[in-house]
N, C-alpha and C positions, 0 to 999 in steps of 0.2 A: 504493500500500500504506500509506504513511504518512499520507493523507488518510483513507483508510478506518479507520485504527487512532484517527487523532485524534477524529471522528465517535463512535468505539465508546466511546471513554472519553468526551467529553462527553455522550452519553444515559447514561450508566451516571450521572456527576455528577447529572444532575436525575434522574436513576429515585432515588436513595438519598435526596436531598432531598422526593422526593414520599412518600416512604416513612418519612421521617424526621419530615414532617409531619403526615402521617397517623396516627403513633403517637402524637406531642403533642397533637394534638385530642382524641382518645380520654381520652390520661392527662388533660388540662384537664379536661372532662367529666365523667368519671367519677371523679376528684380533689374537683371541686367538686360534686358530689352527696354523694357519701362525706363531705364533712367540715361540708355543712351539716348533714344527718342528725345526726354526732357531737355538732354546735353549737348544735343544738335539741333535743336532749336535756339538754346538762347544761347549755345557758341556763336551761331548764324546771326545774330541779331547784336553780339558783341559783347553781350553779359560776363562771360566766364572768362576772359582774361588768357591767365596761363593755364586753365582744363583746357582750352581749345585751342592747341597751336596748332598751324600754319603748315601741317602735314598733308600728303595727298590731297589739299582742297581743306583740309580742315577734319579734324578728327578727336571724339571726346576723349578727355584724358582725363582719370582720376575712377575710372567705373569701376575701380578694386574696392568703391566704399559697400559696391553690396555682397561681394564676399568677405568684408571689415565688419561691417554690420552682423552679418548672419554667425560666423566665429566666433562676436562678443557676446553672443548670446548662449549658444549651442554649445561652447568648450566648456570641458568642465568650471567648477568653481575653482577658484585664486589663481589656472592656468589662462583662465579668461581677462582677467585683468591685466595679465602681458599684451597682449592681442590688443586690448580697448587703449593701453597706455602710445604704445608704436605706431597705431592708425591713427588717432588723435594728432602725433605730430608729425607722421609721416603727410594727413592732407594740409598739415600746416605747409610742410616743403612745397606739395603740388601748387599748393596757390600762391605762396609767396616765388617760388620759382630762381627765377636767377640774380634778386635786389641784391645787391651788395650790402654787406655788415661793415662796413670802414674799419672797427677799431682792430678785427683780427685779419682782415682781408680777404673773408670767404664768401659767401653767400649765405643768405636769411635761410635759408632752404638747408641748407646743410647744417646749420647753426640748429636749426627744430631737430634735425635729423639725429644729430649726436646729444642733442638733450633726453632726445625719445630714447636714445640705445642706453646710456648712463641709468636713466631710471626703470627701464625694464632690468637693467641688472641689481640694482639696490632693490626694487620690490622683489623681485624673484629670492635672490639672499632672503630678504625679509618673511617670504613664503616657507623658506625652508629648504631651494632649490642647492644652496649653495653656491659651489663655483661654477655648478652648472647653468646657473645662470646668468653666467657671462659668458659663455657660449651658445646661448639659446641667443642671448640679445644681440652676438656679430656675427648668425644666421643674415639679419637685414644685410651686411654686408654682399656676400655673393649674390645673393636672390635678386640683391640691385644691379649689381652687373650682368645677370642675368636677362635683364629685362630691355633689351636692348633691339630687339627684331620682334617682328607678332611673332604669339604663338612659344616665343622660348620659355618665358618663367613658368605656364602653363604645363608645357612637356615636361621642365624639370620636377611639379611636384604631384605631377601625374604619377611619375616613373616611382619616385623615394616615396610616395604614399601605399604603391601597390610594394613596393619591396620593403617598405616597413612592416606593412599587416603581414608579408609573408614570414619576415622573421619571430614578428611575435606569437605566428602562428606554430610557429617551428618548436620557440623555445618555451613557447607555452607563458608566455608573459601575463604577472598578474594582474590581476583585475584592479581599477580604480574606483575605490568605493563601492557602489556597486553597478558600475558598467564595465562590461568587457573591453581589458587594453587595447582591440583594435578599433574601438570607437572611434577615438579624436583622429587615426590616419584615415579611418573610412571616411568621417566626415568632413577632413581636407576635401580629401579625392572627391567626393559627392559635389560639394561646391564647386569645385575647380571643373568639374565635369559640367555642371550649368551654366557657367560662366563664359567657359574659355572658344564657344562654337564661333565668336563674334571677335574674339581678340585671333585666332586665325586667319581671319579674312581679313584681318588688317584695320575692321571698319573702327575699335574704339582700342583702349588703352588701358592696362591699370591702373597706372601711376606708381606712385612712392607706395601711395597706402594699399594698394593693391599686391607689389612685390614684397614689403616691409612685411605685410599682415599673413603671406603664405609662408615667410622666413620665420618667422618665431613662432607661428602657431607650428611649421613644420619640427623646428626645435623642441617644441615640447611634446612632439610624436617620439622624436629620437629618445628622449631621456624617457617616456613612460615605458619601450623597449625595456631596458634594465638599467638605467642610471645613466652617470656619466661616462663611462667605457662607449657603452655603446654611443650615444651622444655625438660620444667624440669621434666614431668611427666612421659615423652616419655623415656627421659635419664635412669629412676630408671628402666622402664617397660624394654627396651632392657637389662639393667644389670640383671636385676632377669631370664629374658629368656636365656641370656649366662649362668648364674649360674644355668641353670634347664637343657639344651642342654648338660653342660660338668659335671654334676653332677659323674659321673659313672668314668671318667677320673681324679676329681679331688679328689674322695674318696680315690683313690690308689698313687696319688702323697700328700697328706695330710700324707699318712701312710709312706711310704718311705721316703718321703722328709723331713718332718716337724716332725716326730711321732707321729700326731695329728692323733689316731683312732678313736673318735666317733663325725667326723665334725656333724654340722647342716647345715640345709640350708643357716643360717647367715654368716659360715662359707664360703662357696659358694661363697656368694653373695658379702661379705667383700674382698675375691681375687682376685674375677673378676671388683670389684671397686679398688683394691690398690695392687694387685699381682705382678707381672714379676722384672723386672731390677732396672726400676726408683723407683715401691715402695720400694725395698729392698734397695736401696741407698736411697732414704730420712731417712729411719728406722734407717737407719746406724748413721745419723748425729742428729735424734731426740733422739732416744734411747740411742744411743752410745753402752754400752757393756752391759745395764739393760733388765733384762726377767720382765715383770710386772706380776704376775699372775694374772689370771679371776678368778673370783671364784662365781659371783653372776649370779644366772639360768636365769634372763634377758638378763645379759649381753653376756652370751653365747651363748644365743637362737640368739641374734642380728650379732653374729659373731665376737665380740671384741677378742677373743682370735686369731682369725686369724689377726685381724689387728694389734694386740700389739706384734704379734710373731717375736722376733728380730732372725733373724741367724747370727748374731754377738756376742749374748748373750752367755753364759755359758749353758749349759741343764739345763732345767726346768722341774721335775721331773711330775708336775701338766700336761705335756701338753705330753711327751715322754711315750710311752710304753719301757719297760726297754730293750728287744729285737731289737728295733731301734733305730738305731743313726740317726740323725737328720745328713744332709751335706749340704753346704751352697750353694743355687742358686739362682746365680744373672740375670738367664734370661731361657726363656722355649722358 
């Protein structure tokens, strides 16, 4: 009797989760339809500023708020409030966009950005997460440089959502509270799965709070896995998959931008762990105005030359083809 009772309640557990995911598809969906429609209108009309640049004719930018929205809701409790802390200043960046901050020399947008990453990691600590939770909160990191063509950041947490649930399926990963460990990857993937038909076509965008808010909700998939081992493992495996996704895109901004022609994959891997704005403003203040050169075939197979690449520096002959000039970018 008590076998058969235990049976009745665990189908009933995954009948309401199937049920409960079923209704988030829909809302993602039909969330992100509704609110491009709204976005391309009063882009068109001139309302939104920097949601609507100047791309193919004009294209909404920021529609990651209804998969921001629907995570702050649906993650578990205290793992939701990373999620609600990161999308908050992640749409601060979308909309403040590229204004200049004068006293430190970076942008307002990056300024919210690294505010939002600092206190996702103090509240996470505060949670109980640990150190783990400075590595949930510079998830935003790659997921931003991820997000650089339709369709990429998309792919990326398609893939580590479906190979999360399959590890925790593997290792039998424990339950939270009382929902089963693969909840929070299933309900990435779910959302990402109603969202993303429209970010493929090119036609909308996520923006900041869009990639921001799949990086640390994905963070906190990795570590309900088994901690921070895994975390940390899941961390490198999503960066080397962004680095392998935008490989083709960043051999040709490596050439133009940096005059680095014969990246490696280390190369790759080292931009998508420390590229866009914020790495180039720490460079700024570690480096200051020094080019270091690589020179040893380890250290280049590992990517040091892309990380030591200051664009504050003078040209470095070692790293330029002499037909490019290297120009300084503080954000992609």
């Amino acid at each position: 009797m008590y076998k058969t009772f235990f049976i009745i309640v665990i189908f009933m557990m995954y009948l309401s989760v199937i049920f409960a995911m079923v209704f988030v598809f829909i809302l993602s969906a039909v969330g992100t339809a509704v609110l491009s429609i709204i976005f391309n209108f009063l882009g068109k009309q001139g309302f939104l500023g920097n949601l609507y640049p100047n791309v193919r004719g004009g294209i909404p930018r920021g529609i990651g708020l209804v998969p921001f929205i629907i995570l702050s809701f649906y993650l578990l409790p205290k793992f939701n409030n990373l999620v609600l802390i990161i999308g908050v200043f992640a749409f601060i960046d979308d909309i403040l966009g590229r204004r200049k901050f004068a006293p430190l020399g970076i942008e307002w947008g990056q300024l919210s950005r690294g505010i939002g990453i600092v206190l996702v990691m103090i509240v996470g600590i505060m949670e109980g997460l640990g150190v783990s939770a400075i590595l949930i909160a510079l998830m935003v990191q790659p997921m931003n440089i991820s997000d650089m063509q339709p369709g990429s950041t998309c792919i990326v947490t398609i893939i580590m959502s479906v190979l999360t649930i399959g590890i925790m399926l593997l290792i039998n990963s424990q339950p939270v509270g009382e929902l089963l460990a693969i909840y929070t990857p299933l309900l990435i993937l779910v959302v990402c799965l109603g969202y993303c038909p429209l970010d493929f076509s090119g036609k909308i965008m996520l923006g900041e709070v869009g990639n921001h808010t799949f990086g640390v909700a994905l963070g906190i998939a990795f570590y309900i896995v088994g901690g921070f081992w895994w975390l940390l493992l899941l961390f490198i495996i999503t960066t080397a998959l962004i680095a392998f996704v935008r490989r083709n895109t960043l051999k040709v901004f490596f050439r133009q931008r940096l005059g680095l022609i014969n990246p490696t994959f280390g190369d790759y891997f080292m931009d998508v762990l420390t590229g866009g704005g914020l790495g180039d403003f720490v460079r700024k203040y570690v480096l200051k105005e020094n080019q270091y050169p690589v020179t040893s075939p380890l250290l280049i197979s590992l990517g040091f030359r892309r990380l030591l690449y200051n664009p504050y520096a003078r040209r470095h002959p070692d790293y330029h083809n002499d037909d490019v000039k290297p120009r300084i970018m503080l954000r992609r």
